[in-house]
PDB file of N, CA, C and O in Angstrom:
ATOM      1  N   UNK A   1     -12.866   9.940  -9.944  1.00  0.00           N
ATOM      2  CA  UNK A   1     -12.340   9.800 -11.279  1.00  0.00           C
ATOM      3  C   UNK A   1     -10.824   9.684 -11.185  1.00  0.00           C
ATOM      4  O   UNK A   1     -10.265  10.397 -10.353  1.00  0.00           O
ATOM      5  N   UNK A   2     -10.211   8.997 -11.823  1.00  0.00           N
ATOM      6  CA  UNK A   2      -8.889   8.723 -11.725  1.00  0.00           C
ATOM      7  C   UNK A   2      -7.953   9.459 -13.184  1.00  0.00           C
ATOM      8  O   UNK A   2      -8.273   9.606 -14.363  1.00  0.00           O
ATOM      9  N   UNK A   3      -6.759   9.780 -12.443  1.00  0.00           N
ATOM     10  CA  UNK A   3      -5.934  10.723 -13.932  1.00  0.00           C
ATOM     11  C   UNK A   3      -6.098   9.992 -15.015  1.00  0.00           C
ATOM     12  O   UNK A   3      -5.970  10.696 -16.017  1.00  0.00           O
ATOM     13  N   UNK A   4      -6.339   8.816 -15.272  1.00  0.00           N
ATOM     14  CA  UNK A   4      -6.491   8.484 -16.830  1.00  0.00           C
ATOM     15  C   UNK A   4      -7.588   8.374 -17.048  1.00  0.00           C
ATOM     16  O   UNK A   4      -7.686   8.064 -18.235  1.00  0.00           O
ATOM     17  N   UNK A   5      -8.630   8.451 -16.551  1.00  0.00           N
ATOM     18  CA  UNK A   5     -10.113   8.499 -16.914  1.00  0.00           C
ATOM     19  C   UNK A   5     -10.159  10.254 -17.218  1.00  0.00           C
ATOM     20  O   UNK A   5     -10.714  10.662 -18.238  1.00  0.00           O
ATOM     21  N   UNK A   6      -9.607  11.088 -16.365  1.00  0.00           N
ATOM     22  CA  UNK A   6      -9.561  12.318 -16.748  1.00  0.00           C
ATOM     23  C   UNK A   6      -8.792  12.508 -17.951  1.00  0.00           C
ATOM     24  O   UNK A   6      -9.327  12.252 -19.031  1.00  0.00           O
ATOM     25  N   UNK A   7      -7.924  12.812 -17.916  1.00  0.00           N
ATOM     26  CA  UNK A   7      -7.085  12.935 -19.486  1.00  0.00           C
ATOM     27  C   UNK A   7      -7.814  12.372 -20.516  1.00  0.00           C
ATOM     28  O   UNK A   7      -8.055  13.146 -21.442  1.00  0.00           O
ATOM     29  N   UNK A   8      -8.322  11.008 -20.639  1.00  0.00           N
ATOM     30  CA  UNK A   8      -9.263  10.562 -21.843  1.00  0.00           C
ATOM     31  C   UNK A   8     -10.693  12.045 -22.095  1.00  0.00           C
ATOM     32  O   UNK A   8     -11.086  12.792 -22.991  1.00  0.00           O
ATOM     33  N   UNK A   9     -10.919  11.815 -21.006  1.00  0.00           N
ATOM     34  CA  UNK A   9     -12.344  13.076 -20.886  1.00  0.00           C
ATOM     35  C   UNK A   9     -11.813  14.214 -21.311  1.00  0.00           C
ATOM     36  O   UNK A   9     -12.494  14.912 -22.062  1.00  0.00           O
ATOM     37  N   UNK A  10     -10.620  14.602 -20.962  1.00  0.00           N
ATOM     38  CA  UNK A  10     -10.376  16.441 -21.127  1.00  0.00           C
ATOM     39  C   UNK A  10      -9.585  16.217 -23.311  1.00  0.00           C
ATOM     40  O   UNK A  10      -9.824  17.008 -24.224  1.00  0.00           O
ATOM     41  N   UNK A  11      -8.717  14.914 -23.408  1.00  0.00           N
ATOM     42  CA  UNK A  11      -8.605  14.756 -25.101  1.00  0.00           C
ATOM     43  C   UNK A  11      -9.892  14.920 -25.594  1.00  0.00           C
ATOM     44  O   UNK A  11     -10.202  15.995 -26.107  1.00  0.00           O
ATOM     45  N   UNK A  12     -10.958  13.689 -25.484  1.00  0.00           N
ATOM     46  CA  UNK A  12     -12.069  13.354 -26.096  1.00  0.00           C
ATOM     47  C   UNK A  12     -12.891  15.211 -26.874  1.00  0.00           C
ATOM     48  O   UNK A  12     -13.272  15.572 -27.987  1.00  0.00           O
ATOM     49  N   UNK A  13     -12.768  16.100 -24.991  1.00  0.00           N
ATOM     50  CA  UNK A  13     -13.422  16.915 -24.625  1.00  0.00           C
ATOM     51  C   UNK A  13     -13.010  18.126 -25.968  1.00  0.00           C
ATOM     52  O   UNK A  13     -13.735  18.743 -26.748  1.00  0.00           O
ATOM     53  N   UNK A  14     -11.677  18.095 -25.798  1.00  0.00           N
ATOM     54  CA  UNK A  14     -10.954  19.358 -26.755  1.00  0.00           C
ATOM     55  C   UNK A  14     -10.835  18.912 -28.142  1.00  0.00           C
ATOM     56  O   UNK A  14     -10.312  19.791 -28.828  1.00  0.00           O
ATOM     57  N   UNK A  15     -11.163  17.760 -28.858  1.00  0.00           N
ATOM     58  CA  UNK A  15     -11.213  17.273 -30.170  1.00  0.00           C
ATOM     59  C   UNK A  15     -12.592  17.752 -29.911  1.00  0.00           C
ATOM     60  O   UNK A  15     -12.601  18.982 -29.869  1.00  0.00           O
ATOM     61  N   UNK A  16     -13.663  17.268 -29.739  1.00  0.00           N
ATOM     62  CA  UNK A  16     -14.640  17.570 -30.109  1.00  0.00           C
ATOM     63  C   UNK A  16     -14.863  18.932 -30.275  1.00  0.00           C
ATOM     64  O   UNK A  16     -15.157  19.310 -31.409  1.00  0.00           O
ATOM     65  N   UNK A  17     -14.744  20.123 -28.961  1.00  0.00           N
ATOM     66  CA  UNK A  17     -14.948  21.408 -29.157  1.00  0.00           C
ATOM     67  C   UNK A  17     -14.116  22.096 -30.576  1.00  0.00           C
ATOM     68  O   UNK A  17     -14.485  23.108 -31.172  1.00  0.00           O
ATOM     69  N   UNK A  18     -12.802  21.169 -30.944  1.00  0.00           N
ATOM     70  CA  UNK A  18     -12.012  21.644 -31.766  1.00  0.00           C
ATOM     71  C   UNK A  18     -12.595  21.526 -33.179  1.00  0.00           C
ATOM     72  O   UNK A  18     -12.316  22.319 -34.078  1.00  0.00           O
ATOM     73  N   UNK A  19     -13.584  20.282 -33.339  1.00  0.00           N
ATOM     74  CA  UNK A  19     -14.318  20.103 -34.343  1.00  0.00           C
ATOM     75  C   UNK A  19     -15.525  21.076 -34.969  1.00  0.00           C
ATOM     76  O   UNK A  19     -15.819  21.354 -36.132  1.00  0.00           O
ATOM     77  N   UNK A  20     -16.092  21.468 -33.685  1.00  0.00           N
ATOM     78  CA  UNK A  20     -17.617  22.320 -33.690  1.00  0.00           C
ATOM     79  C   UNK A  20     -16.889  23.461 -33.663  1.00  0.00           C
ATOM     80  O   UNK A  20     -17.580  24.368 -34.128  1.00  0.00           O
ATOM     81  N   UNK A  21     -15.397  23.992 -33.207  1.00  0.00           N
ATOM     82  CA  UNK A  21     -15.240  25.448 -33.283  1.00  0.00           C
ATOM     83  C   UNK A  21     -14.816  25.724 -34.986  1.00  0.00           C
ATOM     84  O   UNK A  21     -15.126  26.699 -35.670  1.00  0.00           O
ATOM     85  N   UNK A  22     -13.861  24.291 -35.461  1.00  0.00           N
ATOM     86  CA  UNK A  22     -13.503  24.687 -36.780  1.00  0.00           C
ATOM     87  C   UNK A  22     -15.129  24.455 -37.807  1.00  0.00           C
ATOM     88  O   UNK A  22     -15.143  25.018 -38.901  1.00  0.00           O
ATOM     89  N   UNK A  23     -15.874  23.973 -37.556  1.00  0.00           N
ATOM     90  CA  UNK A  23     -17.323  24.081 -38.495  1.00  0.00           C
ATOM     91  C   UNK A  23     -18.050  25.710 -38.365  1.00  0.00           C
ATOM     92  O   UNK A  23     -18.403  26.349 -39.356  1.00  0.00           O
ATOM     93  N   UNK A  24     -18.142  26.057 -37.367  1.00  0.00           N
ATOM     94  CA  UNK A  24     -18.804  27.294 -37.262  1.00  0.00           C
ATOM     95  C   UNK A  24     -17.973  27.953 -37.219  1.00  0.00           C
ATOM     96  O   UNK A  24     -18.579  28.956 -37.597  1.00  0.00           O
ATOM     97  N   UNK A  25     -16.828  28.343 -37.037  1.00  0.00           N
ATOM     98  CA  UNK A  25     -16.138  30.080 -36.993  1.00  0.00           C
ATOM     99  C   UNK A  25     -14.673  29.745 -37.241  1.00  0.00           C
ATOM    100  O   UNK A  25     -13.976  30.313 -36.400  1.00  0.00           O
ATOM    101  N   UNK A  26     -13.959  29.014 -38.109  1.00  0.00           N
ATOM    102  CA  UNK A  26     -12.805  28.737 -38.672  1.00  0.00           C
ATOM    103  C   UNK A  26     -12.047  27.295 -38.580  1.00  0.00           C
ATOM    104  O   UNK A  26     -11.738  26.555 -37.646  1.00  0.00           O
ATOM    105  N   UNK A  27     -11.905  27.255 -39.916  1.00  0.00           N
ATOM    106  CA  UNK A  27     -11.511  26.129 -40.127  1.00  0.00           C
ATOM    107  C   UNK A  27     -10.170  26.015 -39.533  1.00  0.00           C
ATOM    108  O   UNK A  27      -9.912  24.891 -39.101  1.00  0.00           O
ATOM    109  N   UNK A  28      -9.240  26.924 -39.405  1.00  0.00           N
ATOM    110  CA  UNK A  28      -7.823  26.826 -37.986  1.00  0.00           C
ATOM    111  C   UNK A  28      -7.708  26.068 -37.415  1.00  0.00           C
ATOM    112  O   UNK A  28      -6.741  25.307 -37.359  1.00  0.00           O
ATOM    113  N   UNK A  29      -9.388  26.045 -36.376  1.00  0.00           N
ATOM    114  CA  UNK A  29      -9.146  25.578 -34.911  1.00  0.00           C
ATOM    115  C   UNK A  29      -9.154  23.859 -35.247  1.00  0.00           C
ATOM    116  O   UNK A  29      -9.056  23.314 -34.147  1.00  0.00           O
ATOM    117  N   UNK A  30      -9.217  23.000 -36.136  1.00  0.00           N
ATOM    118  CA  UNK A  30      -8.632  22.053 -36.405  1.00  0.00           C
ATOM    119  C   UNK A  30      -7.400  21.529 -35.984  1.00  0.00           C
ATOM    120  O   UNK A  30      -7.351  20.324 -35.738  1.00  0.00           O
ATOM    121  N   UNK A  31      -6.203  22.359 -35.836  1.00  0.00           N
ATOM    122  CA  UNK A  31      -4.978  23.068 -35.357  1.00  0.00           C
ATOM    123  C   UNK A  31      -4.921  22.293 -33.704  1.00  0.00           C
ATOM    124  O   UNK A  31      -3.914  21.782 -33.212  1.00  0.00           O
ATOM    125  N   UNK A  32      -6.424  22.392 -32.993  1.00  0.00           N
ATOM    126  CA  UNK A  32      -6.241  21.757 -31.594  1.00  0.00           C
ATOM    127  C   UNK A  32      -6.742  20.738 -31.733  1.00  0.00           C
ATOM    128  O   UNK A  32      -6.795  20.247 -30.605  1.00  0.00           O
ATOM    129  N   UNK A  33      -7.316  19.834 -32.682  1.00  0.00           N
ATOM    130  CA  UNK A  33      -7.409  18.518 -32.928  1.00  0.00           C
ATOM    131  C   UNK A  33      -6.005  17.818 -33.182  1.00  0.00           C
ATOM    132  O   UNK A  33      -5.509  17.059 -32.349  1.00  0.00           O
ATOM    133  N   UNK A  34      -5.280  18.189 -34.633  1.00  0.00           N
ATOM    134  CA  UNK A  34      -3.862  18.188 -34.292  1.00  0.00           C
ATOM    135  C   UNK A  34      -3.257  17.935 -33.163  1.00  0.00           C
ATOM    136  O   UNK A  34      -2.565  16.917 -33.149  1.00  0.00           O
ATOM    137  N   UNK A  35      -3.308  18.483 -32.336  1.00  0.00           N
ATOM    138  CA  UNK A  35      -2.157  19.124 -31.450  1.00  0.00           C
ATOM    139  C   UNK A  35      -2.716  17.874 -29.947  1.00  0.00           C
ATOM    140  O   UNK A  35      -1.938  17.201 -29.272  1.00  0.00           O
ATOM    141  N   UNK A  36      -3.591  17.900 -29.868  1.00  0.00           N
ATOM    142  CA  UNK A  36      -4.223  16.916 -29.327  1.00  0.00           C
ATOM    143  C   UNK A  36      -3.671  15.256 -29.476  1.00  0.00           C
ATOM    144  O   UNK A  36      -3.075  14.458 -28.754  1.00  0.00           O
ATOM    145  N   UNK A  37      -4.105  15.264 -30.513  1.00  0.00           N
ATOM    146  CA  UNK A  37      -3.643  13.936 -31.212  1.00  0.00           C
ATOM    147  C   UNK A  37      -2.611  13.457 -31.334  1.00  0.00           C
ATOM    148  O   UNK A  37      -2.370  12.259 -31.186  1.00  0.00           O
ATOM    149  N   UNK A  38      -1.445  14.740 -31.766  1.00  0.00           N
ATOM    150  CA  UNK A  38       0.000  14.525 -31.282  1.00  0.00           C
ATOM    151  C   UNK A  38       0.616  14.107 -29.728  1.00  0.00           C
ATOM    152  O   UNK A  38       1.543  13.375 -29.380  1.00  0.00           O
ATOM    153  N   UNK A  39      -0.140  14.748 -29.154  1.00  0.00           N
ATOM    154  CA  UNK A  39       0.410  14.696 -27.987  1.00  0.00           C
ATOM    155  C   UNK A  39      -0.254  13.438 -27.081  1.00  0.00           C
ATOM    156  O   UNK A  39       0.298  12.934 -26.103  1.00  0.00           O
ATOM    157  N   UNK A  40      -1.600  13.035 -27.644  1.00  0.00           N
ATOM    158  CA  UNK A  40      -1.823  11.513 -27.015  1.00  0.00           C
ATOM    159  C   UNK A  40      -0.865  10.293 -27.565  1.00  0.00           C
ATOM    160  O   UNK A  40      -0.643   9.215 -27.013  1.00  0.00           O
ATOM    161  N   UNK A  41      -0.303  10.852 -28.977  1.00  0.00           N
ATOM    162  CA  UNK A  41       0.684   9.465 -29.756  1.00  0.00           C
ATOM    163  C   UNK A  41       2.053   9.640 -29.165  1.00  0.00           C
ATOM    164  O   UNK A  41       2.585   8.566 -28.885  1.00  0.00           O
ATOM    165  N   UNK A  42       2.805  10.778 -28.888  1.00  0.00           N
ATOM    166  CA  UNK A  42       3.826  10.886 -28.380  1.00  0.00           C
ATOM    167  C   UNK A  42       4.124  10.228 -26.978  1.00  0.00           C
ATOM    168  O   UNK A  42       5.136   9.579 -26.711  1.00  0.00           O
ATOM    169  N   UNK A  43       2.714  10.599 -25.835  1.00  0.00           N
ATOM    170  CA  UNK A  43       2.002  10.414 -24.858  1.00  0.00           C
ATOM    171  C   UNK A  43       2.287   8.603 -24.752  1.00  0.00           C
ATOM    172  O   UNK A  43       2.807   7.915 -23.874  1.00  0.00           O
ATOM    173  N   UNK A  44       1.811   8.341 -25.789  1.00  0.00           N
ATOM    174  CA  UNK A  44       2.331   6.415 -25.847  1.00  0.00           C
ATOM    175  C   UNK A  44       3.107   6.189 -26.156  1.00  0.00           C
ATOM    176  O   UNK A  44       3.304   4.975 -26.106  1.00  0.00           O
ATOM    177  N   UNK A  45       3.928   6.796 -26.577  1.00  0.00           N
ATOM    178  CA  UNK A  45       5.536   6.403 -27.025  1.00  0.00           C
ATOM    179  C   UNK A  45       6.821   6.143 -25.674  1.00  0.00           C
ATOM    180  O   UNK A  45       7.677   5.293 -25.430  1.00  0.00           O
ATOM    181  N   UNK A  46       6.343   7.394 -25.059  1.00  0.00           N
ATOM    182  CA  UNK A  46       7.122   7.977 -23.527  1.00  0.00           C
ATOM    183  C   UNK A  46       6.854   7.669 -22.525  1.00  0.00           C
ATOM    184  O   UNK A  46       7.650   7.403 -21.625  1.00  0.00           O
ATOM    185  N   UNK A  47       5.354   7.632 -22.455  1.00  0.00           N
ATOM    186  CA  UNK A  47       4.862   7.525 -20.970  1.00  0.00           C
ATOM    187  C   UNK A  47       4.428   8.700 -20.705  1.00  0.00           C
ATOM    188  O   UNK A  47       3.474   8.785 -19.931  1.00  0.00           O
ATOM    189  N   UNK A  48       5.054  10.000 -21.315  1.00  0.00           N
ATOM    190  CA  UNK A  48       5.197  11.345 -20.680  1.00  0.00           C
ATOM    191  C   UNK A  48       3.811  12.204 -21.075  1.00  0.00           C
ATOM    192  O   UNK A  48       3.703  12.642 -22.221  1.00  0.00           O
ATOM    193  N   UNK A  49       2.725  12.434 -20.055  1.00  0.00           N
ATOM    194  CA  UNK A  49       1.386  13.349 -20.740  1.00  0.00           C
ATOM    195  C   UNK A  49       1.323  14.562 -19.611  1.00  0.00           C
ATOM    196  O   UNK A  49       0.982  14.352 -18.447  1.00  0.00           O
ATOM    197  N   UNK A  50       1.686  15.806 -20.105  1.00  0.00           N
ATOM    198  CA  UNK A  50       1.438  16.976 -19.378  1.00  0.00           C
ATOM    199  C   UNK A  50       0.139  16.871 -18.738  1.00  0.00           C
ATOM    200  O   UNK A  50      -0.110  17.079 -17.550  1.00  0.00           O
ATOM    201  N   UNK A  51      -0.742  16.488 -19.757  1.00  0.00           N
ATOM    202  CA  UNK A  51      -1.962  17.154 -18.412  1.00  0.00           C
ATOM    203  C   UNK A  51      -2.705  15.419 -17.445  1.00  0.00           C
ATOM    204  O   UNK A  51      -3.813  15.016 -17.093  1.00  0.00           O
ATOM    205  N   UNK A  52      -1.017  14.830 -17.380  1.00  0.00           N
ATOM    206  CA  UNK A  52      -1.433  13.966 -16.231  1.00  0.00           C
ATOM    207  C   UNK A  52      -0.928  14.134 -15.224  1.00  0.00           C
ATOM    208  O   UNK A  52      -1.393  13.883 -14.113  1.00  0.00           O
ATOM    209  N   UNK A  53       0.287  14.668 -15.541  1.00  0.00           N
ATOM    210  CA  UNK A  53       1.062  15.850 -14.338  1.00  0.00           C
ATOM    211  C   UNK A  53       0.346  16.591 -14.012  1.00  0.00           C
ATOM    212  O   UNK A  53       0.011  16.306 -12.862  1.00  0.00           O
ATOM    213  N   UNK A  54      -0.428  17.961 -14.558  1.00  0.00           N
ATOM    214  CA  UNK A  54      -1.223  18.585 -13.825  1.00  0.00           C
ATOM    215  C   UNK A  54      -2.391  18.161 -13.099  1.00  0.00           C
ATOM    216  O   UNK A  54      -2.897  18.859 -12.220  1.00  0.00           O
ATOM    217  N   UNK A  55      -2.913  16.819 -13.509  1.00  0.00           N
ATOM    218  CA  UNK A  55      -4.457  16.269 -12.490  1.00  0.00           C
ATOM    219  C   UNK A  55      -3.589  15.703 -11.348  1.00  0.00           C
ATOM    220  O   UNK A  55      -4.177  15.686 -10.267  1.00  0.00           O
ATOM    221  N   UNK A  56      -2.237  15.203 -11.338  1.00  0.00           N
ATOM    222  CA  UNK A  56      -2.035  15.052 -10.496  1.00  0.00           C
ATOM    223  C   UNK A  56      -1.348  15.849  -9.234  1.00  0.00           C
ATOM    224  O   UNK A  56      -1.118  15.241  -8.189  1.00  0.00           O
ATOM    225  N   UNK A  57      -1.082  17.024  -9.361  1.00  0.00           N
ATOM    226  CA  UNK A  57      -0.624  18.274  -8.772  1.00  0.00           C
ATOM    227  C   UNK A  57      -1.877  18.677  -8.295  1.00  0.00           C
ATOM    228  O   UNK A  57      -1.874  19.193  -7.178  1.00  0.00           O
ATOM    229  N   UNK A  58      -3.201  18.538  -9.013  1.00  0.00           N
ATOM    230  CA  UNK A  58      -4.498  19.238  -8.394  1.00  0.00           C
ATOM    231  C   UNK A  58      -5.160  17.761  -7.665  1.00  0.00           C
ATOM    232  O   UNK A  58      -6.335  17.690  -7.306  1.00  0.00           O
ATOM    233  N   UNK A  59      -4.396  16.889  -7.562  1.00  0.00           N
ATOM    234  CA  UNK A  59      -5.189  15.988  -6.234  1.00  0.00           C
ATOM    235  C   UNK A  59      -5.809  14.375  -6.528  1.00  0.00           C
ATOM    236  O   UNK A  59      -6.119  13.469  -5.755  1.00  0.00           O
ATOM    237  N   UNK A  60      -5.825  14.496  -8.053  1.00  0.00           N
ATOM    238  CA  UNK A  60      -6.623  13.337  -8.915  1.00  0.00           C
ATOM    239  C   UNK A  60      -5.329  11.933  -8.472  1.00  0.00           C
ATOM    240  O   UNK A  60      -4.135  12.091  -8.725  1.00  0.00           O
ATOM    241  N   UNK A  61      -5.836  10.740  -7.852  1.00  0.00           N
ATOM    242  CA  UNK A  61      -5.315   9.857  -7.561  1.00  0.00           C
ATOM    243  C   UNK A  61      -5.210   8.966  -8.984  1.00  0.00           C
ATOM    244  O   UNK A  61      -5.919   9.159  -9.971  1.00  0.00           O
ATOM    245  N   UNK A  62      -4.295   8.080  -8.874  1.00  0.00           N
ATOM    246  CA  UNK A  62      -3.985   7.055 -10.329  1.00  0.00           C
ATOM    247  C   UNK A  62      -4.945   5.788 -10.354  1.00  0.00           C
ATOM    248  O   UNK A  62      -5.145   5.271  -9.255  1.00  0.00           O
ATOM    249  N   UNK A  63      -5.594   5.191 -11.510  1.00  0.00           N
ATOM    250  CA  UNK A  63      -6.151   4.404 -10.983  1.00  0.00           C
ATOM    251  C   UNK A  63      -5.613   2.715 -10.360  1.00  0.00           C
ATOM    252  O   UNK A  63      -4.537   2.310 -10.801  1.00  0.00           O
ATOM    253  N   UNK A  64      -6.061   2.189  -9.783  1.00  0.00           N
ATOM    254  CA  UNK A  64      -5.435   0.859  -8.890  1.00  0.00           C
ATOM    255  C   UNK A  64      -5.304  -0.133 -10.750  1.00  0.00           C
ATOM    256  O   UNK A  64      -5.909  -0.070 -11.821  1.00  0.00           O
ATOM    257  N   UNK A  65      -4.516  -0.683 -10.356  1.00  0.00           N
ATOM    258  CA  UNK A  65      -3.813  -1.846 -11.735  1.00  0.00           C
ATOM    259  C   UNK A  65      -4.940  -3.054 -11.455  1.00  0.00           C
ATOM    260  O   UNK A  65      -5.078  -3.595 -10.358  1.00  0.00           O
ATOM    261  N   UNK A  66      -5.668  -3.356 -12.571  1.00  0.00           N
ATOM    262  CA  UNK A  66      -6.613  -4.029 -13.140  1.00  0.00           C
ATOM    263  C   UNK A  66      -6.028  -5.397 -12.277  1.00  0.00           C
ATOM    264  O   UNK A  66      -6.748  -5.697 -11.325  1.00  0.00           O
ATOM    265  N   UNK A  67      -4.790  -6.288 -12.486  1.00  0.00           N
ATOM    266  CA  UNK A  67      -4.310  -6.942 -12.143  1.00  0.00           C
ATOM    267  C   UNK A  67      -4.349  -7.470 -10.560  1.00  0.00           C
ATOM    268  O   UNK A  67      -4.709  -8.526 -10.040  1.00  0.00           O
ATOM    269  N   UNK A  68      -3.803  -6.227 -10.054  1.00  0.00           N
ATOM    270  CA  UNK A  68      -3.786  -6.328  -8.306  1.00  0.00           C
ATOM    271  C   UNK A  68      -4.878  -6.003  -8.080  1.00  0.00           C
ATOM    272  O   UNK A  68      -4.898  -6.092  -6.852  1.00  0.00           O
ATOM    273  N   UNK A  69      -6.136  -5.578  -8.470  1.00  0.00           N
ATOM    274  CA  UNK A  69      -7.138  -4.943  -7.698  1.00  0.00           C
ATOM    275  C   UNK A  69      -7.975  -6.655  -7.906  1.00  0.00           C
ATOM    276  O   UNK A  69      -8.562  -7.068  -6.906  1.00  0.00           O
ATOM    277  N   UNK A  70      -7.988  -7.571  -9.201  1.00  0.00           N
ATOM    278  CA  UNK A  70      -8.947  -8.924  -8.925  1.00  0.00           C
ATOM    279  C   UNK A  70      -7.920  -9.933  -8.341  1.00  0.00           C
ATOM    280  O   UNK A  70      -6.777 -10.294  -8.623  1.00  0.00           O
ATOM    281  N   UNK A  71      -8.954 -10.253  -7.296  1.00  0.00           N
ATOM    282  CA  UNK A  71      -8.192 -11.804  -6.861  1.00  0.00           C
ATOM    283  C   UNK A  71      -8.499 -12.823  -7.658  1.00  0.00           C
ATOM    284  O   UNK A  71      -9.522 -13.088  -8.290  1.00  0.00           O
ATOM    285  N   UNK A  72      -7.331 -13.431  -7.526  1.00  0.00           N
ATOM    286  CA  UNK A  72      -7.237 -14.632  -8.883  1.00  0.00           C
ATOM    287  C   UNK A  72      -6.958 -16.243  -8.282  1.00  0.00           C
ATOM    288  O   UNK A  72      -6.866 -17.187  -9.067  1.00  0.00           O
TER     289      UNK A  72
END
C-alpha cells in the first residue's frame, strides 16, 4: 500500500467512525469529521498532510507517478 492510498483509507476510515460515533453516543464527535475534512482541504492547498509524514517515518513507500511508471 502506498502513503496516499493509506491516508485516503485512514480519512475515509475516521469520517466514517466519526459519523456512527456522533449517531449513537454524541452528536460532538462530528467535531472529527470536521477536523478531518479541514485538514484534507488545507492538505491540497500546501502539499503539507501530517499523517503522510507519519506513514512515511513508519516505512510506507510513495506511490511510482502514473506517468513514468506507462511506457508511451
Amino acid at each position: 500500500m502506498s502513503r496516499q492510498s493509506a491516508v485516503h483509507v485512514l480519512a475515509g476510515l475516521l469520517v466514517l467512525v466519526s459519523l456512527a460515533l456522533a449517531y449513537w453516543v454524541n452528536h460532538w464527535w462530528l467535531l472529527l469529521a470536521v477536523f478531518v475534512g479541514a485538514n484534507l482541504l488545507q492538505s491540497g492547498f500546501t502539499g503539507f498532510c501530517p499523517a503522510e509524514t507519519i506513514f512515511a517515518r513508519l516505512g510506507l513507500k510513495d506511490a511510482p507517478c502514473a506517468q513514468t511508471a506507462r511506457k508511451t
